[in-house]
N, C-alpha and C positions, 0 to 999 in steps of 0.2 A: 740235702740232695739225696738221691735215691742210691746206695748204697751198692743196690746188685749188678746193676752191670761190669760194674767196676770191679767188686770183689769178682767175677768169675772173669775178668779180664786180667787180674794180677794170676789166679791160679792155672789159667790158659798159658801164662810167661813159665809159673815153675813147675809145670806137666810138660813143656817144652824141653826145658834143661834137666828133666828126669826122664827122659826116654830110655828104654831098656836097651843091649844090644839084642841083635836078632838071635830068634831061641829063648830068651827066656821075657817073664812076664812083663807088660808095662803097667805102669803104674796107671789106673782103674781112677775111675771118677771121684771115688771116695778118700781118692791116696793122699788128701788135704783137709781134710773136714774137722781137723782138729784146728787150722789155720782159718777158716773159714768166718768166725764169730771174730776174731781178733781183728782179722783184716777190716771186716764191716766196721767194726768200732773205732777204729783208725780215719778210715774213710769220711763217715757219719762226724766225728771230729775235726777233720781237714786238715791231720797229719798227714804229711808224706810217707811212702813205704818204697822204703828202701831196698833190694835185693841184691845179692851178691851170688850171683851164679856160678857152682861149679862147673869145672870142664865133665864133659863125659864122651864117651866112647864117641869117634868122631866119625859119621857115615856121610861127608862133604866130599861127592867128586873130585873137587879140589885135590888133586895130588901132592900140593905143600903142605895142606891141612893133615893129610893121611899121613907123610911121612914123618911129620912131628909128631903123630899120636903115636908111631910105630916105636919113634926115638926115643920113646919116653920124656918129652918133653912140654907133652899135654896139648891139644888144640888152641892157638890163638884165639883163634876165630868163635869158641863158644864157653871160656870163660870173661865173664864180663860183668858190670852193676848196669841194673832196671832200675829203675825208680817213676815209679805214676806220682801225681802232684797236683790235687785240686787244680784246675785252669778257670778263669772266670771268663766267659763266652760275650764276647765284644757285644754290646747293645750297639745295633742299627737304627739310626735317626735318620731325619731328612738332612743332615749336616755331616754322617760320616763318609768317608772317604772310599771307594771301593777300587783294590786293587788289583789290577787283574793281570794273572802272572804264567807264564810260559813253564813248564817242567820239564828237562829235558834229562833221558840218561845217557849219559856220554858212551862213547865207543860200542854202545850195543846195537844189533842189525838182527832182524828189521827194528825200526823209528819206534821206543816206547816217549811217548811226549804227552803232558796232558796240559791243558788251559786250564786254570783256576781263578773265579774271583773272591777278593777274602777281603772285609772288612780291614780297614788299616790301623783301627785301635786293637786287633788281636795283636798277642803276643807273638816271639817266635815259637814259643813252647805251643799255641795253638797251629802258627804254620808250619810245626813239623808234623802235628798229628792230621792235617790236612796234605802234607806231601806225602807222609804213610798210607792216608782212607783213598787219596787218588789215583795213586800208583799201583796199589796191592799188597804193599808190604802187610807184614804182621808184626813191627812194633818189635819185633824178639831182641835187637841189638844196640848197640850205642850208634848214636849220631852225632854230627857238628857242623852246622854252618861257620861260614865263613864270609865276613863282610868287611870290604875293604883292607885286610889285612886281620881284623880284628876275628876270632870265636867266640862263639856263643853255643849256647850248652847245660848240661846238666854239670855244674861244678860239684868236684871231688872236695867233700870236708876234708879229708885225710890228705891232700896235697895239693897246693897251688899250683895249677895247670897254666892258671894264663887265662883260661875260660871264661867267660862273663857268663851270668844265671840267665836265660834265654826265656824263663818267666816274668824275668823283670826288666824285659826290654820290647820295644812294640814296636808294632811292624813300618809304623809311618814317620818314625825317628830316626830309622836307620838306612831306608831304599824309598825310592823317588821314580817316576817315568824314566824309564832309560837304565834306570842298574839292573845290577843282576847279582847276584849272590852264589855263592858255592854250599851245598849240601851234600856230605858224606854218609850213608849209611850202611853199616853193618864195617868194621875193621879190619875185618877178615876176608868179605868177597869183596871187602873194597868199592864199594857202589857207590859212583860220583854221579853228582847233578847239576845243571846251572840251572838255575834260576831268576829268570826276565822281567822286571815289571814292564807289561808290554802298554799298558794308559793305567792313567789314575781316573775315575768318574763318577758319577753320581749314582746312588741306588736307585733301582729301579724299584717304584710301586710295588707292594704284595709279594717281591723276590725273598726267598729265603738266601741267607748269605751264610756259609763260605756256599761255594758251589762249583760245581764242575761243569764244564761249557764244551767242550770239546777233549778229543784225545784219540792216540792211536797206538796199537801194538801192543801185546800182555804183558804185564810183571814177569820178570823171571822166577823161578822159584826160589824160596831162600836156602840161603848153604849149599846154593848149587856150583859155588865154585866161583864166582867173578864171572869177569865176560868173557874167561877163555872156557872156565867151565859151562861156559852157559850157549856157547856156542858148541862147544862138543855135546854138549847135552841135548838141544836140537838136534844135529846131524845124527848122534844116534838112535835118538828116538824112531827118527824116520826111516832109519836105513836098516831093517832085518837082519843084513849080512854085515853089520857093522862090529867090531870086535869087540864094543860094550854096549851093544845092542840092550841082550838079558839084563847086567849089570841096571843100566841106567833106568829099565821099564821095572826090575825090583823095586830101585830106590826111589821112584815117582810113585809106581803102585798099577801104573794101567802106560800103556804106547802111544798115548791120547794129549798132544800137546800142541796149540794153534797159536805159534808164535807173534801171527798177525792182529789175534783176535782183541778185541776190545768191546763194551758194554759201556754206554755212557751214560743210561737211564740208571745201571746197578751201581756204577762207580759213583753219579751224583748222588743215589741214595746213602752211601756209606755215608756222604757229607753233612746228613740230617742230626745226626747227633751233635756234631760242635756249632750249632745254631745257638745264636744268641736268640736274646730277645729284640722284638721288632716296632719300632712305632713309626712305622710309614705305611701308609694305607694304600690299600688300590685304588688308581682313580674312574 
């Protein structure tokens, strides 16, 4: 497999959890390049890479998150393990299954929801990186579905969670027409999802699969605090005279936030990379 995107998608994760505080320097594009060969070699092998992120200086809205870093008792919310992990991209036949699934995030206003259809021989470890490419996330945090009582996930060597490996479980074994599934993203803003299979159906000729079909309202931004932070972060964005007005247009960068907006030609293209392979033809 091709090596690079991936190596500069692992060191996107830990130039993430090396951000400087404000004032002094961030760490510069080169701040890895010792890491850079090794990751590749890992990759190019079909090792897993494992990461265990430290906390650092916490600049999350979030007012829990701030006053635990204040406590000294470190951010929840941004110490955490990554781990990327070869995925093998479901081959599409005239016989696979295509699922087509509802996204929805709970308690957030306006409606972030998107429509996906995904091959049912993917994994769940592919239908997270498809609820991450459709939604907007950036992958930066731990997640977990939740199906019928049971988790699935990225299991802890170092401690039996309960977890089941979400690489080694497929998507068509475990939900059906009619279920729905729970997805957790990020621990700390706490970002819940259900998840709908709204039909099971056949591929359509020439489609590239997973894909995005529909959807409405932006991603919130990450570590913006949950959905209370994410509502006051709206509200102040818009409102000048709002008491963290400044604050919140520092911590975004610009006063420029369209809560409504959505792209669905951009969104389906993020979905081009977990494309398997295809053997059904146009007719």
């Amino acid at each position: 497999m091709n090596a690079g995107p991936v190596v500069e998608d692992v060191l996107r994760v830990l130039l993430r959890h090396r951000r400087a505080p404000r004032g002094e320097d961030a760490p510069g594009p080169g701040a890895f390049d010792a890491q850079r060969a090794q990751i590749g070699a890992a990759v190019a092998a079909g090792r897993p890479i494992r990461l265990v992120l430290p906390a650092f200086p916490c600049k999350s809205p979030n007012p829990a998150k701030r006053s635990l870093q204040k406590s000294g008792s470190g951010c929840w919310g941004c110490e955490e393990r990554w781990e990327h992990r070869s995925m093998a991209r479901p081959r599409v036949t005239t016989k696979t299954k295509i699922f087509r699934i509802e996204i929805v995030l709970v308690d957030v206003e306006p409606t972030v929801r998107r429509v996906v259809e995904v091959p049912g021989e993917a994994s769940l470890a592919v239908l997270h990186e498809v609820v991450q490419d459709a939604m907007g996330w950036t992958n930066s945090h731990l997640h977990e579905f939740e199906i019928d009582g049971v988790r699935y996930g990225l299991p802890d060597p170092d401690w039996d969670t309960g977890t089941l490996d979400e690489a080694k479980t497929k998507l068509f074994r475990v939900l059906a027409a009619g279920d729905d599934a729970g997805y957790v993203y990020d621990f700390g803003d706490n970002w819940h999802h259900v998840l709908v299979v709204d039909a099971v159906t056949i591929p359509e000729p020439g489609v590239r699969y997973p894909r995005c079909v529909e959807g409405q309202g932006a991603c919130p931004p990450e570590d913006v605090g949950g959905v209370f932070g994410y509502s006051e972060f709206v509200d102040a964005l818009a409102d000048p005279d709002h008491a963290e007005h400044a604050e919140r247009v520092e911590w975004w960068g610009s006063d420029r936030f369209d809560p409504h907006h959505f792209d669905l030609v951009a969104t389906d293209r993020a979905l081009e990379r977990l494309a398997g392979a295809s053997a059904t033809a146009r007719s």
